[in-house]
VOKOL-61880 format. One record per residue (C-alpha): residue in three letters; x negated, y negated, z; residue number from 1. Coordinates in steps of 0.05 Angstrom, whole numbers, plus 5000, padded with zeros to 4 digits. Each point is the difference from the previous one (the first is absolute). Example, Ala and Ser with C-alpha at 12.3 -4.5 7.8 and 13.67 -1.06 7.14 Angstrom:
2
Ala | 4754 | 5090 | 5156 | 1
Ser | 4973 | 4931 | 4987 | 2
end
This chain:
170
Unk | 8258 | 5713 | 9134 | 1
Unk | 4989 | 4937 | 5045 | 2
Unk | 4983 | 4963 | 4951 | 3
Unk | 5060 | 5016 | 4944 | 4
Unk | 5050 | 4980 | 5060 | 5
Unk | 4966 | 4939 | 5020 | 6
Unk | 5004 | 4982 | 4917 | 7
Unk | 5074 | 5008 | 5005 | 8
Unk | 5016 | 4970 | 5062 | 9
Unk | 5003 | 5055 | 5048 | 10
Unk | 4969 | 5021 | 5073 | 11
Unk | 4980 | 5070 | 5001 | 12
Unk | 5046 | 5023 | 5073 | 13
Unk | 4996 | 5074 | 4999 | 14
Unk | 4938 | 5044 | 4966 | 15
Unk | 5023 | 5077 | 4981 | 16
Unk | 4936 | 5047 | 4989 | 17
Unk | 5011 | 5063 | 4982 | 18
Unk | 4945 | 5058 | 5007 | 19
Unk | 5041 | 5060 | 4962 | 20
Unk | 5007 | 5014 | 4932 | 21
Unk | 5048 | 4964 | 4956 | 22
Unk | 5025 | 5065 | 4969 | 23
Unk | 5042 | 5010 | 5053 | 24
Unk | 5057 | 4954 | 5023 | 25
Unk | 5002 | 5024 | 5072 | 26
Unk | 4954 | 4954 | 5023 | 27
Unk | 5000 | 4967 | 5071 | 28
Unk | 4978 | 4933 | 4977 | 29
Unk | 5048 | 5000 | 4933 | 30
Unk | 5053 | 5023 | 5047 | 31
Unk | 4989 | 4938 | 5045 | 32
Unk | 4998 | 4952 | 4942 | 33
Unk | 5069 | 5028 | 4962 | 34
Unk | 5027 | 4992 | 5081 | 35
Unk | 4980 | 4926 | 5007 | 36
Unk | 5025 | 4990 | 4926 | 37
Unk | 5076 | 5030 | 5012 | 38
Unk | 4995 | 4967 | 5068 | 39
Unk | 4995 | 4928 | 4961 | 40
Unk | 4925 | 4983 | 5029 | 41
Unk | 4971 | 4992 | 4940 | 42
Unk | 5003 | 4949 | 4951 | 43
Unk | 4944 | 5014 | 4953 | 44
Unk | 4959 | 5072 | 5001 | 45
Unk | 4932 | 4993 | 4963 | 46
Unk | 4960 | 5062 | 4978 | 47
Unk | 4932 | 4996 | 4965 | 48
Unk | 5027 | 5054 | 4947 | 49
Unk | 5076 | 5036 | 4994 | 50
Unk | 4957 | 5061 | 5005 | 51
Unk | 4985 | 4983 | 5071 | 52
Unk | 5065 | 5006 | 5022 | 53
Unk | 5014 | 5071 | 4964 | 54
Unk | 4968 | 5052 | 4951 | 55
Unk | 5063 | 5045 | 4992 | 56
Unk | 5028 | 4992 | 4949 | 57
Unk | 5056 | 4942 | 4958 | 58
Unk | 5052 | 5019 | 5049 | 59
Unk | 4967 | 4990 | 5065 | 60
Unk | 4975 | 4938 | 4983 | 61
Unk | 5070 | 4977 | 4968 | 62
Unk | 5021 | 5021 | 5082 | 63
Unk | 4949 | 4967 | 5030 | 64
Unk | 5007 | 4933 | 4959 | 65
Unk | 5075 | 5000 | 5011 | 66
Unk | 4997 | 5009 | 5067 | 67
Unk | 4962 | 4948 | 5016 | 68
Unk | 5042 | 4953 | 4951 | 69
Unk | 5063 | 5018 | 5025 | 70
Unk | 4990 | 4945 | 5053 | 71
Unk | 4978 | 4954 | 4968 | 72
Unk | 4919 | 5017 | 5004 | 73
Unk | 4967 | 4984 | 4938 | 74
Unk | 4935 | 5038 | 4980 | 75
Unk | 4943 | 4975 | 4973 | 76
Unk | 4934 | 5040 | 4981 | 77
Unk | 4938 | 4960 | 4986 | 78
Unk | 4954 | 5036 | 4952 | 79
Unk | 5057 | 5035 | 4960 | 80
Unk | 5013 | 4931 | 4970 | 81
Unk | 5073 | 4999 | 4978 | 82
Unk | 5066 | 4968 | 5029 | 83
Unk | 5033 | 5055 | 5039 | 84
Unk | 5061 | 4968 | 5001 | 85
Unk | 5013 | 4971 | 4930 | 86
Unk | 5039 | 5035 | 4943 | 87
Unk | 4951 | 5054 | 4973 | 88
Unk | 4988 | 5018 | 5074 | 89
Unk | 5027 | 5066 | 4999 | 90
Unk | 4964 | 5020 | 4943 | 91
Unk | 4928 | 4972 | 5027 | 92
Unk | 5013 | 5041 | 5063 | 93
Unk | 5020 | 5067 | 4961 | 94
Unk | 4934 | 4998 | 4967 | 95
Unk | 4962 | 4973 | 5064 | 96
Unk | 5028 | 5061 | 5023 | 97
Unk | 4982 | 5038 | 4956 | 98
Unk | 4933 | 4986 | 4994 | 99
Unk | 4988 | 5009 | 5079 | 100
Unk | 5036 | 5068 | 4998 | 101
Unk | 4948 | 5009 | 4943 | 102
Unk | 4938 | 4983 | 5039 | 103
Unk | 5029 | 5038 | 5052 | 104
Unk | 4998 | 5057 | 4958 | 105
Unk | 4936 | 4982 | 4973 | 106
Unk | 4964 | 5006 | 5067 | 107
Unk | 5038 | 5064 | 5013 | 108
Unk | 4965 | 5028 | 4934 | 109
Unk | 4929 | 4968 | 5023 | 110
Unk | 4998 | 5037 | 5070 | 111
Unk | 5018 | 5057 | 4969 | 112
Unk | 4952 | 5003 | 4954 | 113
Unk | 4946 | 4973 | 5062 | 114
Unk | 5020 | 5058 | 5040 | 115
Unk | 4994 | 5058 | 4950 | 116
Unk | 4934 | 4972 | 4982 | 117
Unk | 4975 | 4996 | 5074 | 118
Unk | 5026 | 5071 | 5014 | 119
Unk | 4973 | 5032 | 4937 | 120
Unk | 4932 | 4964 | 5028 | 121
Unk | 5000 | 5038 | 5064 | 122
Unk | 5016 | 4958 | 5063 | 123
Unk | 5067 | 4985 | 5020 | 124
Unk | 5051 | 4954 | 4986 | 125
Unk | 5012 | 4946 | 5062 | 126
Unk | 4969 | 4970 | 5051 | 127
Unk | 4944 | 5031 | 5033 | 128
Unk | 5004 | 5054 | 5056 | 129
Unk | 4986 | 4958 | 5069 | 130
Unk | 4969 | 5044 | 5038 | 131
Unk | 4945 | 5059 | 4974 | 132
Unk | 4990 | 5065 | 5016 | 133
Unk | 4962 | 4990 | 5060 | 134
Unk | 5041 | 4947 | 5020 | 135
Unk | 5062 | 5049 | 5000 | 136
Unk | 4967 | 5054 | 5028 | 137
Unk | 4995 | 4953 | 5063 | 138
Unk | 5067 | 4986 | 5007 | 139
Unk | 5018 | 5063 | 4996 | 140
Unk | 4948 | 5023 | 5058 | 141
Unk | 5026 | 4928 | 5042 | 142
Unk | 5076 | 5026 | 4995 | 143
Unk | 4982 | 5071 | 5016 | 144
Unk | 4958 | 4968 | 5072 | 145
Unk | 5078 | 4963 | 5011 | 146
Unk | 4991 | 4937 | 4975 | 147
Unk | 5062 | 4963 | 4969 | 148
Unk | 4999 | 4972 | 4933 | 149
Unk | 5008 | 4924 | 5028 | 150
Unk | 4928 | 5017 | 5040 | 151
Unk | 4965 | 5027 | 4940 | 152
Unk | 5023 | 4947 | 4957 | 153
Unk | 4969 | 4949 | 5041 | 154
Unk | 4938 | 5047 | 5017 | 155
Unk | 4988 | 5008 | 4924 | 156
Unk | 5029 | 4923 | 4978 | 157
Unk | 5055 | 5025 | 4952 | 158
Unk | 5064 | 4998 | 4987 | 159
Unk | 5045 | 5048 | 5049 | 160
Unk | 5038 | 5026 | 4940 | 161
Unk | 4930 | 5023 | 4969 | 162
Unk | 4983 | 5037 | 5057 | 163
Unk | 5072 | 5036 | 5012 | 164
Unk | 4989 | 5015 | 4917 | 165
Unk | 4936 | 5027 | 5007 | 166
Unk | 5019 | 5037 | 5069 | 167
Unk | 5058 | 5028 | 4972 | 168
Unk | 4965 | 5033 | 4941 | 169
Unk | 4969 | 5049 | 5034 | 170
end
């Protein structure tokens, strides 16, 4: 991303990083770049794909592209390797879109398909249980002696809310 501003001129001033899922648009860090946009701080947004910036669908990323040209911003994706702003642009980002709401749907189907697998196999689906049996069993016996959930978490190095989940199912 450095690198394809520097070749056009540009100084990278602000870095958004999202860590949720681009199939939904309510998204802290997508929120704060369509604020800076319709505020008029940015001149030029680059992405590394469209599909970066959503996974929803033709109409959320119509939204999201307008909103952020409305200003003025122009947006520029790297590896996706067309103009975004010349005169076959809407069509290019319909079937961007398209294709990302397709992937989307595409890892949907995989995990799916993981997870039936895995629970026809026997163990269960998710991360692993933290604590054992044993482990459980003694904090269970430390809450019953009066000791808070804070003093057992430290006693036993975990989290607090493991040890209020495995108090509380008992």
């Amino acid at each position: 991303m450095q690198r394809a501003a520097s070749a056009r001129g540009d100084t990278v001033d602000s870095w958004y990083s999202e860590k949720r899922s681009g199939k939904l648009l309510a998204r802290p860090e997508l929120d704060r770049l369509r604020a800076d946009a319709r505020a008029g701080h940015l001149k030029r947004v680059y992405v590394y794909r469209l599909d970066r910036l959503t996974r929803s669908g033709i109409r959320d990323t119509f939204e999201v592209i307008e909103d952020l040209r409305a200003p003025g911003c122009e947006v520029v994706s790297i590896s996706d390797g067309f103009d975004l702003a010349g005169p076959a642009a809407e069509i290019v980002l319909a079937v961007l879109a398209w294709a990302a709401k397709a992937e989307r749907a595409a890892i949907n189907e995989r995990i799916s398909a993981a997870r039936a697998r895995v629970e026809a196999e026997g163990p269960r689906w998710g991360r692993p249980p933290r604590l054992n049996d044993e482990q459980r069993g003694k904090v269970f016996a430390l809450r019953s002696q009066g000791r808070s959930i804070r003093e057992i978490s430290v006693a036993m190095k975990v989290p607090r809310s493991t040890v209020a989940r495995a108090a509380s199912a008992r």
